[in-house]
C-alpha positions in Angstrom: -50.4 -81.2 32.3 -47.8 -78.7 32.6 -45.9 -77.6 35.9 -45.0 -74.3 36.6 -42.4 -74.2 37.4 -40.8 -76.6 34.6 -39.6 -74.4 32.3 -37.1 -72.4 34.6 -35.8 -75.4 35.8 -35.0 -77.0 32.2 -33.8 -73.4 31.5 -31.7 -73.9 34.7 -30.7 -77.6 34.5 -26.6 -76.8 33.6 -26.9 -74.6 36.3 -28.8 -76.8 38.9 -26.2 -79.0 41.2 -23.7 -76.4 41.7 -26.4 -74.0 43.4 -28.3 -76.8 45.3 -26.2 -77.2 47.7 -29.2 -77.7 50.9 -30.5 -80.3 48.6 -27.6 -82.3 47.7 -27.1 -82.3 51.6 -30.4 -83.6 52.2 -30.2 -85.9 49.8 -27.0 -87.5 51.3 -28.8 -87.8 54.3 -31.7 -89.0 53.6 -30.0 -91.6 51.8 -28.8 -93.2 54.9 -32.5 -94.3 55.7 -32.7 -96.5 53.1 -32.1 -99.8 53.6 -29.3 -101.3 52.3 -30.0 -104.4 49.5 -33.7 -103.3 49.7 -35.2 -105.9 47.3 -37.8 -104.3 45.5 -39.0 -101.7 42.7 -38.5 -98.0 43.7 -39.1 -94.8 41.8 -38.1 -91.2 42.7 -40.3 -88.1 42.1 -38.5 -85.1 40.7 -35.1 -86.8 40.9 -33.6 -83.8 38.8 -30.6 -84.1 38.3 -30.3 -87.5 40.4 -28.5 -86.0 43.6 -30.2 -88.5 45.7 -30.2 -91.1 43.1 -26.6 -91.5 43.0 -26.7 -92.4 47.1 -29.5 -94.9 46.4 -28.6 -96.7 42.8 -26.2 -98.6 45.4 -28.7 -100.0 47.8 -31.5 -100.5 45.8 -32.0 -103.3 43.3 -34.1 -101.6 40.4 -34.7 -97.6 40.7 -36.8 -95.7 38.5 -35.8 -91.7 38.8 -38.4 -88.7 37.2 -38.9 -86.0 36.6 -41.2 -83.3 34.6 -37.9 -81.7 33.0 -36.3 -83.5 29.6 -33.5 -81.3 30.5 -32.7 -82.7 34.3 -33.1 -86.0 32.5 -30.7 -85.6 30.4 -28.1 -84.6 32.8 -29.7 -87.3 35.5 -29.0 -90.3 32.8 -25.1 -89.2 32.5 -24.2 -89.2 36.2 -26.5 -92.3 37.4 -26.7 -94.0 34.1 -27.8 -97.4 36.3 -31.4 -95.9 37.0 -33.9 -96.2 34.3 -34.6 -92.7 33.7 -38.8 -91.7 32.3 -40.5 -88.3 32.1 -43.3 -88.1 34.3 -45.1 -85.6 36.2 -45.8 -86.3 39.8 -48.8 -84.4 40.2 -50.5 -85.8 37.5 -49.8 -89.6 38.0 -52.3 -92.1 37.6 -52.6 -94.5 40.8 
């Protein structure tokens, strides 16, 4: 299944973190919640371009980060190369 909005944001994906500004804010923040060695399997929905990944990689064991875009992959694996990095679509996920 396709998202709509998928394609502006892989058209967008260079662009992203220098115009997210409120998000890479509320990433930092929300960051702070988690607990710090957590010892278990996480995975992030829509991690883009992995501005909250980066403030987790370091308290989390094993992180999964996705996202619908090949394109915020892409730049997601080159700045949080520890996270194992998948395409997936969040609102199509099988439970």
């Amino acid at each position: 299944m396709l998202v709509h909005n998928q394609p502006r944001f892989g058209l967008r994906a260079q662009e992203y973190d220098k115009h997210a500004r409120v998000q890479a804010q509320m990433a930092a923040w929300l960051a702070e919640w988690i607990p710090h060695e957590f010892d278990g399997d996480a995975i992030e929905l829509g991690a883009g371009t992995g501005l909250l990944t980066k403030h987790a990689r370091g308290k989390l064991r094993r992180l999964k980060a996705t996202d619908v875009s090949e394109e915020m992959i892409a730049i997601g694996r080159q700045q949080v190369p520890e996270a194992h990095w998948e395409r997936a679509d969040a609102t199509a996920l099988n439970g």
